[in-house]
C-alpha positions as CSV (number, residue, x, y, z in Angstrom):
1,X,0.4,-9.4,10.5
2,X,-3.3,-9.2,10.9
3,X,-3.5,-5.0,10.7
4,X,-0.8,-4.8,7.8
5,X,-3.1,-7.4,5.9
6,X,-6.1,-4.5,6.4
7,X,-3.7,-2.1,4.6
8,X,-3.4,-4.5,1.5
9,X,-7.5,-4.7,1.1
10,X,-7.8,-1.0,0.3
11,X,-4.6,0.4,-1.0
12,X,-4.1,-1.4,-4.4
13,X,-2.0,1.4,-6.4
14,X,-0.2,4.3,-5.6
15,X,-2.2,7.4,-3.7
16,X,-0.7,10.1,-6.0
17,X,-2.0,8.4,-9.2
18,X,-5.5,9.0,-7.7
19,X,-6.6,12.9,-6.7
20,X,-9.6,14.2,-5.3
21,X,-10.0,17.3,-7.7
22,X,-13.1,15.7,-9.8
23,X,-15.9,15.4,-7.2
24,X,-14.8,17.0,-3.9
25,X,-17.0,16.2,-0.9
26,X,-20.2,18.0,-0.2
27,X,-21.7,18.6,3.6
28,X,-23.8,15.3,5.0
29,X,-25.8,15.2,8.0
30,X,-24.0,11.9,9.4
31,X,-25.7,12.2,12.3
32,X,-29.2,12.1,11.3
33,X,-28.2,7.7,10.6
34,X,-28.6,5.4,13.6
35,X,-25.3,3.5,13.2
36,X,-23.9,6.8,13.3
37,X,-25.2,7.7,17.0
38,X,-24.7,4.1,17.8
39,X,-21.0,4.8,17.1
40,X,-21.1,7.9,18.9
41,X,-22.5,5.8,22.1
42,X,-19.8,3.4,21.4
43,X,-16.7,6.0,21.5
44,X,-18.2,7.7,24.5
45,X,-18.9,4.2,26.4
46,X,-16.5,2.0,25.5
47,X,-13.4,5.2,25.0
48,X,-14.1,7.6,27.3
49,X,-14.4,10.3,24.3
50,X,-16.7,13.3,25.1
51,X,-20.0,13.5,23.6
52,X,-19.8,16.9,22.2
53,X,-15.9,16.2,20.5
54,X,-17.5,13.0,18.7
55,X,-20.5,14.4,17.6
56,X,-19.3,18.0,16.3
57,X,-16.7,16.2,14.7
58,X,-18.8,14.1,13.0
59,X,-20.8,16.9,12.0
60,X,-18.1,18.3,10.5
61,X,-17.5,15.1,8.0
62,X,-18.6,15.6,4.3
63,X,-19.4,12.5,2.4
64,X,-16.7,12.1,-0.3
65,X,-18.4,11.3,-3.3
66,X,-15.4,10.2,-5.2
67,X,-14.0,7.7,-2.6
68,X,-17.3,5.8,-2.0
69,X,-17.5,5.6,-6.0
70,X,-14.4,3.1,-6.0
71,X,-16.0,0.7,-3.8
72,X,-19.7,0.6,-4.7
73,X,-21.5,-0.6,-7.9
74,X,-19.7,-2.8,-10.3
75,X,-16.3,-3.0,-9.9
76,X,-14.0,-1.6,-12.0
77,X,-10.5,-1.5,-13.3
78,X,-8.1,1.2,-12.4
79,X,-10.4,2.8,-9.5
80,X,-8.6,0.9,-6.8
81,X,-6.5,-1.5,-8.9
82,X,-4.1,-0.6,-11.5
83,X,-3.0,-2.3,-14.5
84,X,0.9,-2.5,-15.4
85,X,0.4,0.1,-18.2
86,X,-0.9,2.2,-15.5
87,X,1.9,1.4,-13.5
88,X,5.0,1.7,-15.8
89,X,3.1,5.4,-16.7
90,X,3.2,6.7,-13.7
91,X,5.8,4.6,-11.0
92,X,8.3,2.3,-13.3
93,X,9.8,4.8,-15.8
94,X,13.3,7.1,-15.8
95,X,11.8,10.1,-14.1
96,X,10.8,7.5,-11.1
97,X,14.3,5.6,-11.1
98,X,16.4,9.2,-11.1
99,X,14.2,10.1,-7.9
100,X,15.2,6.9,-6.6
101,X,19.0,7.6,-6.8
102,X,18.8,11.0,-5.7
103,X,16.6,9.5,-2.7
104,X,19.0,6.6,-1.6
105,X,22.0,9.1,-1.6
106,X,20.4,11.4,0.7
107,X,19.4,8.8,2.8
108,X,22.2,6.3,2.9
109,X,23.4,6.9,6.4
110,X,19.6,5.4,7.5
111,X,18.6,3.4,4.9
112,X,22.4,1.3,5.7
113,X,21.7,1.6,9.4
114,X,18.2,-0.2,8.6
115,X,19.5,-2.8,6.6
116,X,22.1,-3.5,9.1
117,X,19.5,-3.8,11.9
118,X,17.1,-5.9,10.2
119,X,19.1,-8.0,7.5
120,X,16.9,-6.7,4.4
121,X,18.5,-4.8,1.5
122,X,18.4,-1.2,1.2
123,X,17.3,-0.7,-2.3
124,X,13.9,-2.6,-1.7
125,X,12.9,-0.2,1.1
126,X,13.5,2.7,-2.1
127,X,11.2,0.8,-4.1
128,X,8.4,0.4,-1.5
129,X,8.6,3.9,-0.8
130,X,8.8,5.1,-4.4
131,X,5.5,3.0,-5.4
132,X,4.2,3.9,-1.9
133,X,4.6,7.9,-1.8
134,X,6.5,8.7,-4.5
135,X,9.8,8.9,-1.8
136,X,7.4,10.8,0.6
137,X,6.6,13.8,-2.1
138,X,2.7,12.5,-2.2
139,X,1.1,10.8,0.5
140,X,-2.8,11.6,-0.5
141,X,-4.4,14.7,-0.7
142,X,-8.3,12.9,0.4
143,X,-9.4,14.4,3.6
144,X,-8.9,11.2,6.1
145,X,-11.9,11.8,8.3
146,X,-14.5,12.7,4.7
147,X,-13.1,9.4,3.3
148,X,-13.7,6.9,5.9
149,X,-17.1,8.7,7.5
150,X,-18.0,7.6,4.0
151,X,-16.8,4.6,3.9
152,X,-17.7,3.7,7.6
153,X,-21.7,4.5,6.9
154,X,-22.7,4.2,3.8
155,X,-23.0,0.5,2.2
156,X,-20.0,-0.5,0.2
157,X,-18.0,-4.1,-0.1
158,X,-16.1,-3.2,2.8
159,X,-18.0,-1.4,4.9
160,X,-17.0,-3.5,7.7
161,X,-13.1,-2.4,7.6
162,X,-13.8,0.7,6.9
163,X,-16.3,1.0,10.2
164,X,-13.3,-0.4,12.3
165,X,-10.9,2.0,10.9
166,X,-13.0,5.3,11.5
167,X,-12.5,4.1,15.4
168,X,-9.1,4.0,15.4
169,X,-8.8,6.8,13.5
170,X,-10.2,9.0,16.2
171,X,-8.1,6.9,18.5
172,X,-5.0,7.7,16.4
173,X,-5.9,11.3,17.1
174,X,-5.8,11.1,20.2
175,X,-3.1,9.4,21.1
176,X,-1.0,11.4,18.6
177,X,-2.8,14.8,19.5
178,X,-3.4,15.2,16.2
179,X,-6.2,17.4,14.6
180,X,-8.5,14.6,13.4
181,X,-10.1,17.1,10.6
182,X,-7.1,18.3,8.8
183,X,-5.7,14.4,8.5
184,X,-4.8,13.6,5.2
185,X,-4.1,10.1,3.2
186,X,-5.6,8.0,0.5
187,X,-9.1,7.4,-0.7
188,X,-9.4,4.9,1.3
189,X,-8.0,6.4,4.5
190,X,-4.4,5.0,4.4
191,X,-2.2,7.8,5.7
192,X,1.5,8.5,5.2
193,X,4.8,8.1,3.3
194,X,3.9,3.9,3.3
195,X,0.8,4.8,3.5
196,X,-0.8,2.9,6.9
197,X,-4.4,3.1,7.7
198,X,-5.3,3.9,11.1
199,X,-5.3,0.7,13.1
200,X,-1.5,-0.5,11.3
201,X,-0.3,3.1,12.3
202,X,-1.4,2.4,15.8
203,X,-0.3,-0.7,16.0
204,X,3.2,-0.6,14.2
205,X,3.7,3.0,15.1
206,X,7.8,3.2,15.0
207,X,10.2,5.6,16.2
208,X,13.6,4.7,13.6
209,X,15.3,8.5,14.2
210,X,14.5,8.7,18.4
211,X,12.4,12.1,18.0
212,X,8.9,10.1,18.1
213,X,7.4,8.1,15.9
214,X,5.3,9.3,12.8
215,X,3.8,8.0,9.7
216,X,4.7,11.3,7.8
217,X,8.5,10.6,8.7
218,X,10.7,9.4,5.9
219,X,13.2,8.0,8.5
220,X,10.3,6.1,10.8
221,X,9.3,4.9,7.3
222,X,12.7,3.6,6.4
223,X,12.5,1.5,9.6
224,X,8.4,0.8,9.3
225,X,9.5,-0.9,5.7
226,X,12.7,-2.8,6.7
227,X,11.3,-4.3,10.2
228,X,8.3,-5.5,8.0
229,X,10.5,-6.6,5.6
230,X,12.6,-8.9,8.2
231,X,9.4,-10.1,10.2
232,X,8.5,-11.7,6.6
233,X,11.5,-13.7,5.9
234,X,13.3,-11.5,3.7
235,X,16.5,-13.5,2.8
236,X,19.0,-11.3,1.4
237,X,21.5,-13.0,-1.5
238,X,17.7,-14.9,-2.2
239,X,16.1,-14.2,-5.8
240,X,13.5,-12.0,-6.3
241,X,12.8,-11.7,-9.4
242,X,14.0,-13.3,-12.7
243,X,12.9,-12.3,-16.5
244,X,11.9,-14.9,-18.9
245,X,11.3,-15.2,-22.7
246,X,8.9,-17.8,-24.0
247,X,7.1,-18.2,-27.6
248,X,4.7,-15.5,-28.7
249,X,3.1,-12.3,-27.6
250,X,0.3,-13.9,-24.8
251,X,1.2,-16.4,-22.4
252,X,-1.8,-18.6,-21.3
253,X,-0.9,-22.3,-21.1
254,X,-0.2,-22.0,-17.3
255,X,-2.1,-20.0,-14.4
256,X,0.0,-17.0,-13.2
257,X,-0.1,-15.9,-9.9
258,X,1.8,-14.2,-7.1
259,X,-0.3,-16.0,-4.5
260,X,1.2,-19.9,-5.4
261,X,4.0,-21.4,-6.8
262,X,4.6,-24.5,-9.6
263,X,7.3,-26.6,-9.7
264,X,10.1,-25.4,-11.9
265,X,10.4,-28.2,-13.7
266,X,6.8,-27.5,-14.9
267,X,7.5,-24.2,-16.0
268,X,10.0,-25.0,-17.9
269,X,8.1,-28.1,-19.6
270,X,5.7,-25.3,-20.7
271,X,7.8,-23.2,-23.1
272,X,9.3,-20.7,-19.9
273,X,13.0,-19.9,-20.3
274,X,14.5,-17.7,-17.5
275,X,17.5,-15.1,-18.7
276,X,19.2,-15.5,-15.4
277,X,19.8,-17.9,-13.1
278,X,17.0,-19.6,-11.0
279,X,18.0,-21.4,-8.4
280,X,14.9,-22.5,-6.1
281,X,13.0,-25.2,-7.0
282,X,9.5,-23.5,-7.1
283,X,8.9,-20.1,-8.2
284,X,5.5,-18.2,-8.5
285,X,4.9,-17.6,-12.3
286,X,4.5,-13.8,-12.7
287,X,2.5,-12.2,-15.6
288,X,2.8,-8.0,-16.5
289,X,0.0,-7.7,-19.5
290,X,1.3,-4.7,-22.0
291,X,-1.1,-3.4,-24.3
292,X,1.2,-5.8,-27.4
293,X,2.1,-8.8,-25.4
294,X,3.1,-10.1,-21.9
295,X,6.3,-10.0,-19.8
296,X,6.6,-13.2,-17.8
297,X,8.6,-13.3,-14.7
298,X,9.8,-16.0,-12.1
299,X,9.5,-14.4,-8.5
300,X,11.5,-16.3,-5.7
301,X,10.2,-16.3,-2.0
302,X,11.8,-12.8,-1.8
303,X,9.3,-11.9,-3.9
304,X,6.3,-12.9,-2.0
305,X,7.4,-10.7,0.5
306,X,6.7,-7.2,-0.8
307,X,3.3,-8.4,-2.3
308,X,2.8,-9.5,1.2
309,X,2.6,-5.5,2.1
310,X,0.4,-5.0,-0.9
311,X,-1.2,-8.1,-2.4
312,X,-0.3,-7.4,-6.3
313,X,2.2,-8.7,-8.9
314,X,2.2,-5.2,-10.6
315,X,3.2,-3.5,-7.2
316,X,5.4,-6.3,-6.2
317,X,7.5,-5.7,-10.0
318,X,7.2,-2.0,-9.3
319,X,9.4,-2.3,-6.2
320,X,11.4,-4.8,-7.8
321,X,12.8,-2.7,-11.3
322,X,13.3,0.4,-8.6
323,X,15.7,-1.2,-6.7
324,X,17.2,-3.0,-9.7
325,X,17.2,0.8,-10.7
326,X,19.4,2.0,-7.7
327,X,21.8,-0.6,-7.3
């Protein structure tokens, strides 16, 4: 799953909670840098593009001033992660779970049809695509080609990804025949209702309805999420997710973490009482900080497996209470 691990780098929260309407791009001679018409060389030599398509689209890329402000400088909170009050404002509320119902009914016949085919359950593909795209209403309004020009050549943390993903972008293009100037996505480039950046939509590029596959399709998206879902052990009738109580507002006498697991034994040693049964012998200790005290959760293996597609305990319990939501 080397490409979908690129996707989890960059795209840490929801794209609509982030729109470019405070500092839109400006026009930047991209061609006047070296890398730049080293790149050009490359696509030409190496991809058989033509010179003058590379170069006058290049020329046409603005440098987006807001994107390349979320991974430069000192990082900060809430420009490319969110925090669980973040999340619960905008993702895990009522207005969120009622578009999920309304969502699964009009979908049922393909959402049942993927969860038949790949052994996952249903109402965890609602909740990727709810946290993901809002059920395909928002899938980034950040010009694809202005975002990742910007990213590709200018100095950031991950200049390096971002370098490799302006290549396959234009190979994405063309493959697609899409028009690589009107693309549209995330800040960081990832396009979408799952929001994929280039290289995964290349490489996991899925036809679920039989009329070609497309990232903007909620039905190819349906499949995207389910076959992803399978291919990392999804068990269904395994926990997921199980809420605890414990003394106090703060919890800090163990390390949480959706990355490793501690015995349960030890959890339990520690003051951790789950509200529902938990059944595996392990469980990753899970901590959501609310601005008056923490809700502590035990995640099973299932668990794991949708931070797996975005490496974050918030986003993991966002899918989580939406599919609790639709049951």
């Amino acid at each position: 799953m080397k490409y979908i691990k690129l996707l989890l780098l960059v795209t840490l929260l929801p794209s609509f909670i982030f729109s470019n309407d405070d500092r839109p791009p400006v026009p930047y001679d991209f061609l006047a840098k070296k890398e730049v018409k080293n790149f050009v060389n490359m696509m030409v030599n190496k991809y058989h593009f033509k010179r003058t398509y590379v170069t006058s689209v290049l020329k046409s890329a603005k440098l987006d001033r807001d994107t390349l402000a979320r991974y430069t400088g000192r990082f900060k909170k809430n420009t490319t992660v969110g925090t669980w009050e973040r999340f619960k404002l905008h993702v895990v509320n009522d207005k969120t779970f009622k578009e999920a119902r309304s969502f699964k009914k009009k979908y049922k016949r393909t959402l049942k049809r993927a969860e038949k085919t790949y052994k996952v359950d249903m109402n965890y593909i609602v909740g990727f695509l709810g946290v993901e795209s809002r059920f395909g209403t928002f899938m980034g309004d950040y010009n694809t080609l202005d975002a990742l020009a910007t990213l590709a050549f200018h100095p950031n943390r991950m200049k390096k990804l971002f370098k490799s993903e302006i290549k396959h972008l234009f190979l994405f293009a063309r493959e697609k025949g899409y028009n690589i100037r009107t693309l549209e996505g995330s800040f960081a480039g990832a396009m979408g209702c799952v929001q994929q950046l280039p290289s995964v939509a290349r490489k996991f590029n899925y036809d679920f309805d039989g009329d070609g596959a497309s990232v903007w399709d909620i039905e190819d998206c349906i499949g995207s999420i389910a076959k992803f879902m399978h291919h990392n052990n999804w068990k269904n009738g395994r926990v997921v997710a199980v809420p605890t109580s414990f003394k106090g507002k703060r919890f800090t006498r163990l390390k949480t973490s959706h990355r490793r697991t501690i015995p349960l034994r030890t959890i339990l040693k520690h003051g951790i009482k789950p509200l529902k049964p938990f059944h595996e012998p392990k469980a990753y200790l899970l901590k959501n900080r609310n601005k008056t005290h923490d809700d502590i959760w035990l995640g099973g293996k299932n668990f794991r497996v949708l931070t797996r597609y975005n490496s974050s305990t918030s986003y993991g319990m966002a899918i989580h209470l939406i599919a609790q939501a639709v049951q």
